[in-house]
ZAMARGU-4260 file (C-alpha; in steps of 0.2 Angstrom, whole numbers, plus 5000, padded with zeros to 4 digits):
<rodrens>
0) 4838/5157/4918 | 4857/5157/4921 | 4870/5143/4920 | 4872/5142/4938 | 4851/5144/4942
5) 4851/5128/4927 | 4863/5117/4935 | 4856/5121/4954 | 4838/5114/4947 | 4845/5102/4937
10) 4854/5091/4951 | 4840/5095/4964 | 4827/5086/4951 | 4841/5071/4947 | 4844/5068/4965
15) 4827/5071/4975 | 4818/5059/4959 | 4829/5047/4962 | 4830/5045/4979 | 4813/5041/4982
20) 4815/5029/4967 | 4819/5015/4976 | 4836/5025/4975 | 4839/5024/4957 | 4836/5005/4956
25) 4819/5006/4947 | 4813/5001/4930 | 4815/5019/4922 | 4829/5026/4933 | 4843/5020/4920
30) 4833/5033/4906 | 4829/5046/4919 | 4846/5046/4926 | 4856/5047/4907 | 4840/5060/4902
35) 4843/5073/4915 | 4862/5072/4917 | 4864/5073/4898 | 4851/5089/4896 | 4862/5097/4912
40) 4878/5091/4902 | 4871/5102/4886 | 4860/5115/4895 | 4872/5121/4906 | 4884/5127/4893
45) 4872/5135/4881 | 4866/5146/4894 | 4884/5151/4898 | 4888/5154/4883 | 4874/5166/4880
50) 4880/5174/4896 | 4898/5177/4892 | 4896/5180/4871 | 4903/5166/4866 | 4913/5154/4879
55) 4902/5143/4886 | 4918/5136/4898 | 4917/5118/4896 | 4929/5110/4908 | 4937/5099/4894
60) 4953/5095/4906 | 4942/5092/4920 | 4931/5080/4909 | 4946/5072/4899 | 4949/5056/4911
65) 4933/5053/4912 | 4928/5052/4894 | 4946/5042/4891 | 4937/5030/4904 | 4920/5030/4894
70) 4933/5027/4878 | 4941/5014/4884 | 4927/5005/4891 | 4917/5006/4872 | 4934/4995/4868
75) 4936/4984/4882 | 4919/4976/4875 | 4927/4969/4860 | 4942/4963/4872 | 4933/4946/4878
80) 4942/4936/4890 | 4930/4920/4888 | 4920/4911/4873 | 4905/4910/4872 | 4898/4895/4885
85) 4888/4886/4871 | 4902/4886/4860 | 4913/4877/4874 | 4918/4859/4875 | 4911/4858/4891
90) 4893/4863/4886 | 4894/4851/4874 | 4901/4836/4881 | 4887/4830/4893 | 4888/4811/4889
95) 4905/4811/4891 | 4906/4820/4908 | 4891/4808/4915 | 4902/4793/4911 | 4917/4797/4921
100) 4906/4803/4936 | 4900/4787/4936 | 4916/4779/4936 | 4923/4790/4948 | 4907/4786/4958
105) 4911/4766/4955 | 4927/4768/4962 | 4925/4777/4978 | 4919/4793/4973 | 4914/4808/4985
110) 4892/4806/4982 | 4892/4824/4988 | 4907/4830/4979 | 4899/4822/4963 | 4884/4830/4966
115) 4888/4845/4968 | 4902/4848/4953 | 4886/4836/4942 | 4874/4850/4946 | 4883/4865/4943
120) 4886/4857/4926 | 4868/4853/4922 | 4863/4874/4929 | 4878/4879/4915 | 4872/4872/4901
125) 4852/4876/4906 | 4857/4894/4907 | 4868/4895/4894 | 4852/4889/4885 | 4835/4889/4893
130) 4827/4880/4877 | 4838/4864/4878 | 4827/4853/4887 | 4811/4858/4876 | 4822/4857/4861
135) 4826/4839/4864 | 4806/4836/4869 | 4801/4844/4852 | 4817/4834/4842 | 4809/4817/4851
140) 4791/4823/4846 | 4795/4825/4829 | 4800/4807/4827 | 4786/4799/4835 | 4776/4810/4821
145) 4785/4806/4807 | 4777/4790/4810 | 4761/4790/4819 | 4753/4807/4812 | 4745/4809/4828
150) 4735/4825/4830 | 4738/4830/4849 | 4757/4828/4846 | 4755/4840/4832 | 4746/4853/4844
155) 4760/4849/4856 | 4773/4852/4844 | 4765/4868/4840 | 4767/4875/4855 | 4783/4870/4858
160) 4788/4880/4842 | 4779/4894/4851 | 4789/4890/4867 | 4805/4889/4862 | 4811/4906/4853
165) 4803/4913/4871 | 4815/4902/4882 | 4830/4907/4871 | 4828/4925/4875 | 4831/4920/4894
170) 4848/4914/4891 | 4859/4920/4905 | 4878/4920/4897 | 4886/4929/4914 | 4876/4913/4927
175) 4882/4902/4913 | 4901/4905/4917 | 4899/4908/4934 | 4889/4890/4936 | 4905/4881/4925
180) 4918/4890/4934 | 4910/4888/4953 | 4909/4866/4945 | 4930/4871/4942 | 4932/4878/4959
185) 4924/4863/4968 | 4936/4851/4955 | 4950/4863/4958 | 4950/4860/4978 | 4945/4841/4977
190) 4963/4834/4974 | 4961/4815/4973 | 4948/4815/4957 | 4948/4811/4939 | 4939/4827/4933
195) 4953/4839/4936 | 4962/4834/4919 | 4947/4835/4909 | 4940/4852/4918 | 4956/4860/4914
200) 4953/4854/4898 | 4937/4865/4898 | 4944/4882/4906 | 4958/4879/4893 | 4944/4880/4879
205) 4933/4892/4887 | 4947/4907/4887 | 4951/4915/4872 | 4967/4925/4868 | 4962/4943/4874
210) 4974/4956/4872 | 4981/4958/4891 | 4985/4978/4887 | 4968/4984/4884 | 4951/4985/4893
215) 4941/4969/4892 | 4925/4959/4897 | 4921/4945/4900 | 4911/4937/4885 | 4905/4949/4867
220) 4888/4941/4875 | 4887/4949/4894 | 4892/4965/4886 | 4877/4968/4880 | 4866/4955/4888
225) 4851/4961/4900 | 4855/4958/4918 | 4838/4953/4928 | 4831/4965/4939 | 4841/4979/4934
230) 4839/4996/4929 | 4858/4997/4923 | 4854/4982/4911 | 4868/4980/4900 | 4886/4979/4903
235) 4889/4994/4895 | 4877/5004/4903 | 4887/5003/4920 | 4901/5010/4910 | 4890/5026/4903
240) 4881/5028/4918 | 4896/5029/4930 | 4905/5042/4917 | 4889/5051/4913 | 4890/5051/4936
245) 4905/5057/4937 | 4903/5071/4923 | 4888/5079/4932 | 4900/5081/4947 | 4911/5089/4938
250) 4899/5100/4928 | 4891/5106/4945 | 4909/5110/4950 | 4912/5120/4937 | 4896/5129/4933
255) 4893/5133/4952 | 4899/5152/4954 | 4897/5158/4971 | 4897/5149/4988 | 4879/5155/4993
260) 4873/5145/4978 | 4882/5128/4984 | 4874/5133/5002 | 4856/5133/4993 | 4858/5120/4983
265) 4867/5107/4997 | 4854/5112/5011 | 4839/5108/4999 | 4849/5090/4995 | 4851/5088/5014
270) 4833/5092/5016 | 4827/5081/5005 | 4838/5067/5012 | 4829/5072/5031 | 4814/5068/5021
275) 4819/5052/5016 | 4825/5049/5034 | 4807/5054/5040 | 4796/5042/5029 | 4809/5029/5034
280) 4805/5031/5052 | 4788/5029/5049 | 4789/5017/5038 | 4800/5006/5048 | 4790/5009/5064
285) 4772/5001/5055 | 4779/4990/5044 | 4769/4974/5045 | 4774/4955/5039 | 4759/4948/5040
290) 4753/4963/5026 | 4758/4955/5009 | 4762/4972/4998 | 4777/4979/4992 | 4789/4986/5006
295) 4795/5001/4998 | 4780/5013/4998 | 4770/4999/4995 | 4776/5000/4975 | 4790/4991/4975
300) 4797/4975/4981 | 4813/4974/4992 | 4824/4959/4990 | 4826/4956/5007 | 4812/4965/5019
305) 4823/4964/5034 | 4837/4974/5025 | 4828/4988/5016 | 4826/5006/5024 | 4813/5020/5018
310) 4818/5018/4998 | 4837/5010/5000 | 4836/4990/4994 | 4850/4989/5007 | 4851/4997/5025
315) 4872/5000/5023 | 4869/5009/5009 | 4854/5019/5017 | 4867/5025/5032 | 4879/5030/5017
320) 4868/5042/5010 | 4861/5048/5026 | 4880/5051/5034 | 4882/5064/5018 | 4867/5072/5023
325) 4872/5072/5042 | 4888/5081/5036 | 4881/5096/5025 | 4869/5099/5038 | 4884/5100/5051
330) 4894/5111/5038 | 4878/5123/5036 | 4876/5123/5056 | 4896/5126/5059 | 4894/5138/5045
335) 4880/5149/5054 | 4888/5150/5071 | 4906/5155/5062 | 4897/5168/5058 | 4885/5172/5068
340) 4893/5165/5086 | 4881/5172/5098 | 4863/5167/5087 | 4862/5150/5091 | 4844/5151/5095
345) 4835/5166/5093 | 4830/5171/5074 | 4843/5155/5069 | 4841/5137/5059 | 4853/5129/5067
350) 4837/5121/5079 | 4831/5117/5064 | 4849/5108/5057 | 4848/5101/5074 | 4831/5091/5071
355) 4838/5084/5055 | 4853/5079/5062 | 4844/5071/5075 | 4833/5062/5062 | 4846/5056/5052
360) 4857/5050/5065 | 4839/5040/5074 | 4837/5034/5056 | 4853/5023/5056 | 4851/5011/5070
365) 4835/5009/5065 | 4840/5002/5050 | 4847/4990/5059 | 4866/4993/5049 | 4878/4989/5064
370) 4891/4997/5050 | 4881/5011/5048 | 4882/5016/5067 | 4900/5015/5065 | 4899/5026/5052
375) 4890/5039/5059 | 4898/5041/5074 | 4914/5046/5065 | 4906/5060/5060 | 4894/5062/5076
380) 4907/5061/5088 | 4919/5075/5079 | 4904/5085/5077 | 4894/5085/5094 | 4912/5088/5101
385) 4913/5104/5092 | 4895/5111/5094 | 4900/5108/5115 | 4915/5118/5113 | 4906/5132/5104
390) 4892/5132/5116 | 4903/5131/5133 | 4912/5148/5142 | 4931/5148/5134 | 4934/5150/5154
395) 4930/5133/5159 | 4947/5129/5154 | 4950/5110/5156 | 4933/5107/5161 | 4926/5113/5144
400) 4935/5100/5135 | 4931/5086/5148 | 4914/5090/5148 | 4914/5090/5126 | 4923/5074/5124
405) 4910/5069/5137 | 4893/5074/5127 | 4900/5069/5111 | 4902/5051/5118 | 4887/5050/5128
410) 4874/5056/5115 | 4876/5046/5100 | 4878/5029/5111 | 4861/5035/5120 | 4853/5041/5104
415) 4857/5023/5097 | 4853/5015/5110 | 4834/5024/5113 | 4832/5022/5094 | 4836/5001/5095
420) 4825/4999/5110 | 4810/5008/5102 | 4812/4994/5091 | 4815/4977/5101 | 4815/4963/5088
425) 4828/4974/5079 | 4835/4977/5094 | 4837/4959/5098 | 4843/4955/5079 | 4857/4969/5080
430) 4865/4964/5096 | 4865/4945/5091 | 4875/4949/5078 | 4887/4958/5084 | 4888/4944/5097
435) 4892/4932/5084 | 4903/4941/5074 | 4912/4943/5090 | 4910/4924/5095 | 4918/4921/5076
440) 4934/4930/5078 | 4938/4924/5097 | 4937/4907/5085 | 4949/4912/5073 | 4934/4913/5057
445) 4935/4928/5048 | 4921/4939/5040 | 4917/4934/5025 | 4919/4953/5020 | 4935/4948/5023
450) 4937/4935/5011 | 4927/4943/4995 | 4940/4958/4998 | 4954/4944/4996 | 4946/4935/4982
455) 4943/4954/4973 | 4961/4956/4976 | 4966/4942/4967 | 4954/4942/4953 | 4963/4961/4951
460) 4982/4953/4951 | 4978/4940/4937 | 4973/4959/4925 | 4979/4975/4934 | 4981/4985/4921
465) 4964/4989/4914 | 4955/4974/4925 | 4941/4962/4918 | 4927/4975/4912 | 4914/4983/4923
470) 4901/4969/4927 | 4913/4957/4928 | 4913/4951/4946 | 4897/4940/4944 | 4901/4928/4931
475) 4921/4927/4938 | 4921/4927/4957 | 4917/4908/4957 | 4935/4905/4950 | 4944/4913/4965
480) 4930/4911/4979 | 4942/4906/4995 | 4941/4888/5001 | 4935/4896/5018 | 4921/4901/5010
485) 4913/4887/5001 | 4918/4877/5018 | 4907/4889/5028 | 4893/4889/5015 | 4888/4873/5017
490) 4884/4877/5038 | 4868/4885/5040 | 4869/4905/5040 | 4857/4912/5047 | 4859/4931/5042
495) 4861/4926/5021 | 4850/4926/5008 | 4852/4908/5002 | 4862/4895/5006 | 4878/4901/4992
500) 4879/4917/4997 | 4896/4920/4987 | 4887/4909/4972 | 4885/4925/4957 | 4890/4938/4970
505) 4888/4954/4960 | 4896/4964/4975 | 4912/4962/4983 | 4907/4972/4997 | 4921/4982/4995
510) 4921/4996/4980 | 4940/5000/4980 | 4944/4981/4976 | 4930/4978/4965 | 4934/4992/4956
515) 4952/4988/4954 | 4947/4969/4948 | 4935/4976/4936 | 4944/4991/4928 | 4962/4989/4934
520) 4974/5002/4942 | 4970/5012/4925 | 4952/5014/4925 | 4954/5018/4945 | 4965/5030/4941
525) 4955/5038/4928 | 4942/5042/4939 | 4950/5048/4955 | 4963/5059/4944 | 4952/5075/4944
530) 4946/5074/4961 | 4965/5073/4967 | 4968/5089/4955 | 4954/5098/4964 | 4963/5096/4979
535) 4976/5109/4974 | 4968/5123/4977 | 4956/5118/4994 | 4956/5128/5008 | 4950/5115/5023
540) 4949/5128/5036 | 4931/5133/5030 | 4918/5128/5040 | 4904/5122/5028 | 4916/5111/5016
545) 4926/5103/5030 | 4911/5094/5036 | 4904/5089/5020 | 4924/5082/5015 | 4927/5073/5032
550) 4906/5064/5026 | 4915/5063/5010 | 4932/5053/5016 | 4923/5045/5030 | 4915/5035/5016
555) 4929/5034/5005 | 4933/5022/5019 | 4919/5015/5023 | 4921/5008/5002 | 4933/4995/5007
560) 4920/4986/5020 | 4903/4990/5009 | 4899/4993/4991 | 4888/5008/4992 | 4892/5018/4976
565) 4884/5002/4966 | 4867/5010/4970 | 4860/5021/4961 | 4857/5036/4972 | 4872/5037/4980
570) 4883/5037/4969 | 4874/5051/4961 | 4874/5062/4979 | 4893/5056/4982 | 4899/5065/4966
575) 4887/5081/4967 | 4893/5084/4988 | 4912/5079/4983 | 4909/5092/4969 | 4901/5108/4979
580) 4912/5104/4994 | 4927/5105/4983 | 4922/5120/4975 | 4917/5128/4991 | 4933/5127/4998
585) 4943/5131/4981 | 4954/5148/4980 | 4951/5149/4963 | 4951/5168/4958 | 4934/5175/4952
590) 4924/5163/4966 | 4911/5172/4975 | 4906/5171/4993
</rodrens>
């Protein structure tokens, strides 16, 4: 088998497995996806080598950022920003705390305010240590044995020996912080109280001195800690995985050696994502509440069963994946009538494209993502624009146009709209919420998309360098959650999952920001430096790549409104599309057609 053969089958088994995976958010994906991106990162090389005698043509510049990224990251884990929460004063002053909210209480105090900050505490310190409570049952137990003798409490006790190592396991260092720093937050905006002095007291303890000029992370516990229901399950694996990501991009740019081979391989990606699209529909269209099974293929469970599509957790992130598979299918289709312009029918695929792209593009509004129809009618419009153009007599002049800009409007709205109707509690769900969405900003109250991309902001000023280590958005948004927020979190909102929506946020829902807040402008720039390199020697004009690249940068933008490269799948399909497209369009000498 060849290099290029190797690398082809090697990405069409990482992608195609993991899509269907419950895009790469399964148990095993982590393993699976670090297995078969490490085999293709030696394999390919080997077989090149034997094919040249002797230079198997690793792209060590190409891979250098990336590696100083994976580096850096390795060193940021010894960087902690925070103690650990046990070791803090505020775990361990609870009597103390309890007395002044009674006072504070006696005197006035807000009962909600109290509450709330009295709460948080009581989470931090059962988090930070789920064993607490039966310790203290099991230290009480002891005494009353020490002089009774009593044969049940010694069973008891027993089990509570049993218990307790069990409990300790569950400990949760990252919900720890992020439970004493949301109890701050709610002190820090409460001006008129007496716990301000004494919880600046405890954030003063809690931080350690960390070295402001080198990658960090947020405790030496959540760097390695398991995080729940997560295939990525420590800290460091984010850091691995997204380099290990990134590398097969790279690899499958640079062991891809003629553009018939990038064709294959990208039309049996975007085949597979047609697939996807297909189950989804059907999926969709006979899904059942009343049915108690697993949503995703009946295997596995989705968080929130009215925001999942085919194997995608989350419908944005569906429409993300689907709107690269809409555009290599438009390169391949503007690619065949380039070159074969009078074949659009007879003996052609371009009927068959055609289904796909309809698939895909029905796939999105049903999915119910009113940012995913956005999205794909960037690309849509541009597209069905162009297929007019190519279809129409150059003779019709002024008409030709008028009648293009005409379709390409008209049949995406009707297409989404036939696609919303075939579906009428969806229908109804997507329309009230672009309602109210509307009805907030005539009332001056912005999306809260809005605010986490603020707050991500600001979490990125206070360390801009190298940020505060991947992962780190979870245990620290609570420090710089906006006050408009926590105001609206206590209303009612009917589209979120609980009622602190912001409470742990793991995801920004914008990538460029969270990105910047967890590894700095350096770690940004690491990453993006050898794309931008690529983009040296592109030639835009081909047909093929300039669809896949407008997919590509229509994404790129949609990252500041969603967070789509955090799962699994897409990521893995962004880099390997960004990868052949850029290498399709390269003038590098000794590239095939």
């Amino acid at each position: 088998m060849s290099s290029e053969a190797f690398i082809v089958v090697q990405t069409v088994l990482l992608v195609v497995i993991i899509s269907w995976a419950k895009a790469g958010l399964a148990v095993w994906s982590a393993i699976f996806i670090a297995a078969v991106v490490v085999i293709g990162l030696v394999g390919a090389p080997l077989l090149r080598r034997r094919e040249t005698g002797g230079d198997p043509e690793i792209p060590w510049k190409a891979s250098l950022p990336v590696l100083i990224f994976a580096v850096l990251g390795l060193i940021g884990f010894f960087n902690p920003a925070f103690r650990n929460p046990v070791e803090s004063s505020a775990y361990g002053d609870e009597e103390e705390l309890e007395v002044l909210a009674k006072r504070e209480f006696a005197v006035s105090g807000n009962p909600v305010f109290l509450d709330r900050v009295m709460r948080e505490m009581y989470f931090f310190r059962l988090q930070a240590d789920p064993a607490r409570e039966k310790r203290a049952e099991l230290k009480g137990l002891l005494k009353v044995v020490a002089v009774t003798g009593t044969g049940e409490l010694k069973k008891k006790i027993a089990e509570l020996k049993k218990e307790i190592p069990k409990l300790a396991k569950r400990a949760d260092m990252d919900r720890a912080l992020a439970r004493f720093l949301l109890a701050y937050r709610y002190v820090s905006i409460h001006h008129k109280t007496a716990f301000q002095p004494v919880f600046n007291r405890y954030l003063k303890d809690m931080r350690v001195d960390s070295t402001i000029w080198l990658p960090g992370t947020v405790t030496k516990e959540t760097s390695w800690q398991p995080i729940i229901d997560s295939p990525w399950k420590f800290s460091i694996h984010r850091n691995h995985m997204l380099s290990l990501v990134f590398l097969q991009g790279i690899w499958v740019f640079s062991y891809l050696r003629n553009r018939r081979s990038i064709r294959w391989l990208m039309g049996a990606l975007a085949l597979n994502c047609v697939g996807l699209a297909a189950a989804g529909i059907v999926q969709k269209l006979s899904y059942d509440p009343s049915v108690h099974r697993p949503e995703i293929w009946g295997i596995w469970e989705a968080p929130e069963p009215r925001y999942y599509f085919a194997s995608f957790t989350y419908k944005n992130h569906w429409c993300a994946y689907a709107a690269l598979g809409f555009g290599i299918l438009a390169g391949l289709t503007a690619h065949w009538l380039r070159r074969h312009p009078r074949d659009m029918l007879r003996g052609s695929p371009v009927p068959l494209a055609l289904l796909g792209l309809g698939i895909l593009g029905a796939s999105i509004p049903l999915s119910g993502s009113v940012l995913g129809i956005l999205l794909i009618l960037t690309i849509g419009i541009p597209f069905i624009g162009f297929l007019c153009r190519h279809s129409l007599p150059k003779s019709w002049g002024w008409r030709r146009r008028l009648i293009s800009c005409f379709v390409a409007v008209l049949l995406p709205a009707s297409t989404v709209w036939v696609a919303l109707a075939s579906d009428p509690e969806l229908k109804k769900e997507t329309l009230q919420k672009v309602t109210e969405r509307w009805q907030s900003l005539r009332e001056g109250r912005l999306p809260w998309r809005y605010y986490h991309s603020k707050d991500s902001w600001a979490m990125f000023m206070d360390k801009p360098l190298w940020g505060w280590g991947l992962g780190s958005t979870p245990p620290l948004y609570p420090l710089y959650v906006s006050e408009e927020i926590i105001q609206q979190s206590e209303q009612v909102l009917t589209h979120a999952h609980h009622d602190e929506r912001f409470f742990g946020l793991e995801y920004s829902h914008n990538d460029w920001f969270q990105y910047l807040a967890e590894t700095g402008i350096g770690g940004v720039g690491l990453l993006v430096l050898t794309p931008l390199l690529a983009l040296k020697r592109i030639r835009i004009s081909r047909s093929f790549s300039a669809w896949s690249l407008l997919a590509c940068l229509a994404l790129m933008i949609y990252s500041f409104v969603d967070f789509p490269s955090r799962t699994p799948a897409f990521l893995i399909f962004f880099a390997v599309t960004l990868g052949c497209s850029l290498k399709y369009a390269s003038r590098r000498p000794g590239f095939q057609d």
